[in-house]
C-alpha positions in Angstrom: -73.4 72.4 96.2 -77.3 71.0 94.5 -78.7 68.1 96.0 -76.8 65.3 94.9 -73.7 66.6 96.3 -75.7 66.6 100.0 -77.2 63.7 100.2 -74.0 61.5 99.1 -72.4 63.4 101.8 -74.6 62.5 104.4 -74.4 58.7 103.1 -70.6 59.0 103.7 -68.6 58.2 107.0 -67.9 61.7 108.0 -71.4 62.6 106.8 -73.2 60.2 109.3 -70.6 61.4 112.2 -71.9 65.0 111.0 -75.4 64.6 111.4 -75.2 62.3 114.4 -73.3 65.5 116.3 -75.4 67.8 114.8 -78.5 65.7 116.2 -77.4 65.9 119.7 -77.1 70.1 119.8 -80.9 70.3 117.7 -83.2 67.6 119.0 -83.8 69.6 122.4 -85.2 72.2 120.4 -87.2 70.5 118.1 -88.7 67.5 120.4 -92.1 68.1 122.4 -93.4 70.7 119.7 -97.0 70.4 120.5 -98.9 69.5 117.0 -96.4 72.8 115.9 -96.0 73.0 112.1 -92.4 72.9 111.1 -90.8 74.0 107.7 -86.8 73.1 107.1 -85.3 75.3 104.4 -81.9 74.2 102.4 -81.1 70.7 103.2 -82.6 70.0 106.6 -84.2 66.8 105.8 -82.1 64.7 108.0 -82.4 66.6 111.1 -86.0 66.9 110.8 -85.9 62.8 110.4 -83.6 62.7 113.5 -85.3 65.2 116.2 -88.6 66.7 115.3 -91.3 65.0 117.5 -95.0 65.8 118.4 -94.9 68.0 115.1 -98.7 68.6 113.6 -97.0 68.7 110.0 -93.2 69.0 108.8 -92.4 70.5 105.3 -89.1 70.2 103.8 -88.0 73.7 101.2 -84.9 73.1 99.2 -83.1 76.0 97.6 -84.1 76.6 94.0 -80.1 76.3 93.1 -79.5 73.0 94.7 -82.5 71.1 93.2 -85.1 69.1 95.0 -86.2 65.5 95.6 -89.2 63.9 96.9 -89.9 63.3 100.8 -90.3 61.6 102.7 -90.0 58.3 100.8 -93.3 55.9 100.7 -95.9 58.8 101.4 -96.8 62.2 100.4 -94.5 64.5 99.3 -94.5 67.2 101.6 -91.1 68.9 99.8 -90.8 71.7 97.3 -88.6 73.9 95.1 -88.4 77.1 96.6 -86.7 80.4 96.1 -85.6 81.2 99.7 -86.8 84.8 98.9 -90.9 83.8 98.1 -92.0 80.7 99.9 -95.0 79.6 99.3 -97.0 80.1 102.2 -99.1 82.6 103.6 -98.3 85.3 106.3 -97.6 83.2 110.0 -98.1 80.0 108.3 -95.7 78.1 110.6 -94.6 77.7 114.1 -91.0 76.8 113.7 -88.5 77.5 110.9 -84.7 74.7 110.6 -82.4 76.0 108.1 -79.4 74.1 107.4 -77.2 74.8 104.1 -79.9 77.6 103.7 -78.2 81.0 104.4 -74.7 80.8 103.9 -76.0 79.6 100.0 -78.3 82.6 100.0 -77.6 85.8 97.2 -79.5 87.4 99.8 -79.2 86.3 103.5 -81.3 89.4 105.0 -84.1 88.8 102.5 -84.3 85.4 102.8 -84.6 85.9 106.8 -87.1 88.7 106.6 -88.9 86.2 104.4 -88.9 83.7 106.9 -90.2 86.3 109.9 -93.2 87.1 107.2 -94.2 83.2 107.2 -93.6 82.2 111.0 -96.6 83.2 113.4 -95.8 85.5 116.3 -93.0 84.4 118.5 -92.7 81.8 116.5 -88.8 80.3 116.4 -86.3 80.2 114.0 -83.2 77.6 114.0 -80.5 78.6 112.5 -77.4 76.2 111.3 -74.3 78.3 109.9 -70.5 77.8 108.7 -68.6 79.4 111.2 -66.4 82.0 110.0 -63.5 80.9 112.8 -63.7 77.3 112.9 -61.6 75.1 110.6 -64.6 73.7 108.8 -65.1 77.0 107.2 -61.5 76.4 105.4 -62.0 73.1 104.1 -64.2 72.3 101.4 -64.8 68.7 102.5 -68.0 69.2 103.5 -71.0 71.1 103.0 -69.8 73.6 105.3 -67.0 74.8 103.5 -68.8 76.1 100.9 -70.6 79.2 100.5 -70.4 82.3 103.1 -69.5 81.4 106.5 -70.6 83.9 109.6 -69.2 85.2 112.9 -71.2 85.2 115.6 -71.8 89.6 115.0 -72.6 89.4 112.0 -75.4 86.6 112.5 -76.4 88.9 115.6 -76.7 91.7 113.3 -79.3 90.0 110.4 -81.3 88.4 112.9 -81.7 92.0 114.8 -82.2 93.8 111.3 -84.9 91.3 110.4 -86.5 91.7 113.4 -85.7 88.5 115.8 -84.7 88.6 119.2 -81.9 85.8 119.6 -82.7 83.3 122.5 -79.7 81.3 122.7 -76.3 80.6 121.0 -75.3 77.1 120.5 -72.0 75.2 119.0 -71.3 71.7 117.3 -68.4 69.8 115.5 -65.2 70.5 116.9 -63.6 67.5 115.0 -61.9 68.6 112.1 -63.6 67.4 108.8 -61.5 64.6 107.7 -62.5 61.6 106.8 -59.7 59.3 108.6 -61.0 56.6 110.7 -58.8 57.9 113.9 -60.6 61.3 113.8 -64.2 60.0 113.2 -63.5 57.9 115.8 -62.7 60.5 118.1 -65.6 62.8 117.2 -67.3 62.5 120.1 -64.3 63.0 122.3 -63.5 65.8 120.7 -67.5 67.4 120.5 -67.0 67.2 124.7 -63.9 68.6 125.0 -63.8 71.0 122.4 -67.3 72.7 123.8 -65.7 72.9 127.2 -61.8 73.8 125.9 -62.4 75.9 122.7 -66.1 77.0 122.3 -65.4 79.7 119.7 -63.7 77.4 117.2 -66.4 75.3 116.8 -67.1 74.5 112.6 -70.8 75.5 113.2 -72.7 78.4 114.8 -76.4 77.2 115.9 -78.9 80.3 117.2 -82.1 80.6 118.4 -84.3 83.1 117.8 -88.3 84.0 118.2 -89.9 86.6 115.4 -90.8 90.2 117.3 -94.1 91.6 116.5 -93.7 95.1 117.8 -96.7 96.8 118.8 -97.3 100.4 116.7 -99.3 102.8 119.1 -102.7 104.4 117.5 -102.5 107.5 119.5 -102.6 110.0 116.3 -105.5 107.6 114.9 -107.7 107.5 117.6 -107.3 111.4 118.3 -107.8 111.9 114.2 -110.9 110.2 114.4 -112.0 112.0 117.6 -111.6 115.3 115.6 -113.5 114.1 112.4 -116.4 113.2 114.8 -116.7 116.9 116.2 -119.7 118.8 114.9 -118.2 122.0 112.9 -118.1 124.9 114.6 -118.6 128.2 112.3 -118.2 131.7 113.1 -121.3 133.1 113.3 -121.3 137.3 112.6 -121.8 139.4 116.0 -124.7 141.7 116.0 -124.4 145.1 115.1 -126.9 147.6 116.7 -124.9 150.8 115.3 -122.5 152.7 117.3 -122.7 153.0 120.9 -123.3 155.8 123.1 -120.0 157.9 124.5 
């Protein structure tokens, strides 16, 4: 899906009850940030509208495939173009990475997450929004999420651990099934209770939380290297020879 095909989705009825439940699961972890600099990668400019407070700057990184347009509207741009695989920033450039319609869009999911532990500063978090691979949304292409590679919760487990996170917490959202009748979106919030309390592993979308590990390498062999190197050379010297001894 590019850009177009987002954002008129979001301007639709079930797009609005989409965002609105997706809202409620993300703004606890993204309000109260502290002057932390936040980057959203895919399409995560509505949820970084809808729950980021406190933040010292937000950026907004849109896959190179999907296409880009300028925000926020009326002031600086502070999006980009991006391939998900080189972002432009330096080494623990940011505090908090969103990605929504980011991954499951990716060629390369673990390269694209090893990129994003390269750029977020130590125990910095990552936010992760993904199709999930039991849910019905996965099987409908109504919606954004039932398009490229949904998850399960393992496999998710397994790139965040390969690309060196350590997952915090495991969150769900939209139990309603993506249709666009008015009984159903009218029920949405119903069925978001009831469906997190009846049915958690159905839910369309897996959301995780995970902080970047920066494992400590010990300098053992270095120190004890440099110890050595610092020794004074110690040469044989020849023994003195006074001839052969008396028997």
């Amino acid at each position: 899906m590019d850009i177009v095909d987002l954002s008129e989705f979001y301007a639709s009825r079930l797009g609005i009850v989409t965002r609105r439940a997706l809202s409620a699961r993300l703004k606890p972890m993204l309000t109260g940030l502290g002057g932390a600099k936040v980057a959203g990668l895919g399409y995560a400019v509505p949820f970084l509208a809808d729950c980021v407070t406190d933040a010292e700057a937000e950026f907004a990184f849109m896959l190179a495939r999907q296409g880009v347009f300028g925000w926020p509207d009326g002031a600086a741009v502070r999006s980009a173009l991006v391939d998900e695989c080189e972002l432009p920033l330096l080494e623990s450039a940011i505090d908090v990475a969103l990605i929504v319609h980011g991954l499951e869009f990716s060629d390369a999911p673990a390269e694209m997450l090893k990129e994003i532990w390269r750029v977020l500063a130590p125990q910095g978090r990552l936010i992760l929004v993904v199709p999930n691979r039991r849910g019905v949304w996965a099987r409908f292409d109504s919606s954004p999420f039932g398009h490229g590679q949904p998850f399960s919760r393992p496999q998710i487990a397994s790139l965040l651990r390969e690309s060196r996170f350590s997952i915090t917490s495991w969150s769900h959202a939209l139990y309603f099934p993506p249709s666009r009748r008015t009984a159903v979106l009218s029920a949405a919030r119903f069925l978001e209770t009831s469906g997190a309390t009846l049915m958690p592993a159905v839910s369309g979308v897996l959301i995780v939380e995970a902080v970047k590990q920066v494992y400590a390498t010990t300098s053992g062999k270095r120190v004890r290297r440099n110890v050595l190197r610092g020794r004074p050379a110690l040469l044989p010297l020849p023994s003195r020879f006074d001839g052969p001894s008396d028997p």
